[in-house]
N, C-alpha and C positions, 0 to 999 in steps of 0.2 A: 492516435498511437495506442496499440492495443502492449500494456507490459503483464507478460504472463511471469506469473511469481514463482511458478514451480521450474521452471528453469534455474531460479537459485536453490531449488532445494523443495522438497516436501515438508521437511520437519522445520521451522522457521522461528528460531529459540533466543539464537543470544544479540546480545544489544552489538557486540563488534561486530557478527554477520551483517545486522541491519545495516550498519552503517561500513561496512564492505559492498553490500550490494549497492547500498542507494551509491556511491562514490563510482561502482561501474555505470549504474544509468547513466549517470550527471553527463557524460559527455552527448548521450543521443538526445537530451531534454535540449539540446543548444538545438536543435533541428525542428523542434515540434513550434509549429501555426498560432499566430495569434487566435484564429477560430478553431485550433483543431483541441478534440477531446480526449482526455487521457484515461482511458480503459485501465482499472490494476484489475483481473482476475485471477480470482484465489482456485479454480480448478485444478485438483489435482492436490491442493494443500491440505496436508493431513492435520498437523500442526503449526497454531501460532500465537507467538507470545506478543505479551505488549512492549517489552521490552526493543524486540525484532520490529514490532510496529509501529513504536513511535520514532527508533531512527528510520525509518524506511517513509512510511507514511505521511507522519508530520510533517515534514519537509515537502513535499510533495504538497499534502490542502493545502499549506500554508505560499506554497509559491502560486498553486494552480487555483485553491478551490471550490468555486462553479463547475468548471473545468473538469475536474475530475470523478470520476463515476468509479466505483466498486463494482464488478459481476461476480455471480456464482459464490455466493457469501456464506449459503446453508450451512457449512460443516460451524458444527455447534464451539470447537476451539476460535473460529475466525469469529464469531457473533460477540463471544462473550468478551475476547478483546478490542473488538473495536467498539463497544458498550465501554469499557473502559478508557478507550482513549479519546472519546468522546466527549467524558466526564472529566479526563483531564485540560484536554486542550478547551475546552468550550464550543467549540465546533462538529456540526452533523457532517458523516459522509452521506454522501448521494451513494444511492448502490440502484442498479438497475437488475 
């Protein structure tokens, strides 16, 4: 399952977005493979908070992740938060 983030948005800021978007995934996560891999790519994200990412994201390591892979991380807003939420949760993402 490849979930492209900029479908919710380029600028990806407040903790109720996060946790609007992750609430529309939640239903296609009922479909996704015991072996299959959850792609989040940040393409196309100009902006991202941690706020945005820890309801969005966290949920998501925490259900998936092995599982789950980061693509296309470069833009220097998406590094530095997910450096922080890192350091919050205890947990590394995978990013490919």
């Amino acid at each position: 399952m490849i979930i492209e983030l900029k479908k919710f948005g380029t600028t990806l800021i407040s903790r109720q977005t996060g946790r609007e978007a992750f609430s529309a995934l939640r239903p296609l996560l009922q479909d996704v493979q015991e072996d299959e891999i959850i792609e989040v790519d940040f393409d196309g994200v100009l902006t991202f908070s941690p706020s945005w990412g820890d309801e969005f994201l966290t949920p998501l390591l925490n259900a998936y992740g092995g599982k789950m892979i980061l693509k296309n991380t470069g833009n220097p807003s998406v590094q530095a938060t997910l450096e922080i939420l890192e350091q919050t949760t205890g947990k590394t993402f995978a990013t490919k």
